[in-house]
N, C-alpha and C positions, 0 to 999 in steps of 0.2 A: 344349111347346106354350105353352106361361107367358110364353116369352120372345117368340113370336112378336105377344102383348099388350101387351107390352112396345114392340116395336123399331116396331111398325107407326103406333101413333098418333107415337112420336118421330121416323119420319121423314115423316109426313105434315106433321109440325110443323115440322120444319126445311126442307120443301118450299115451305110456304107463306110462311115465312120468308124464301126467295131469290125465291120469285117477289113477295111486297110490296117488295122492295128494291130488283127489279130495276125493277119499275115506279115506282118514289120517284123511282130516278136515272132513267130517261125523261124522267117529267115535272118535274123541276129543271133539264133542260138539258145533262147528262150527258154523250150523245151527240150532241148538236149538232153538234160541229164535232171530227171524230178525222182527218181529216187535215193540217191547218197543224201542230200539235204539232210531230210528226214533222219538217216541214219547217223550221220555226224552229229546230230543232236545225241545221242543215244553212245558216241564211243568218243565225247570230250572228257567226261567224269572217269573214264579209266585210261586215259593220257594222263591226266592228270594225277592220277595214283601210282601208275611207272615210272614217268619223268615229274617230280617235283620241282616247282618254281621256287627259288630264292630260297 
């Protein structure tokens, strides 16, 4: 029963832990924008075939 004293407030605490964090990154901007990422991956190889470096 000790340890249920134990484990309960450490995961209330690691709870509120991801949920201030998760709201930090929110409001910083975070998730703004998760689609181009992905796509910039996908349209550097043909930059690089239009404009040639060096």
């Amino acid at each position: 029963m000790t340890i249920i004293s134990m484990l309960l407030p450490l995961a209330l605490l690691l709870a509120t832990g991801f949920i201030l964090g998760f709201i930090w990154a929110v409001r910083n901007g975070q998730w703004d924008d998760v689609d181009t990422p992905p796509q910039r991956i996908l349209m550097d190889d043909l930059d690089s075939e239009i404009h040639p470096r060096g």
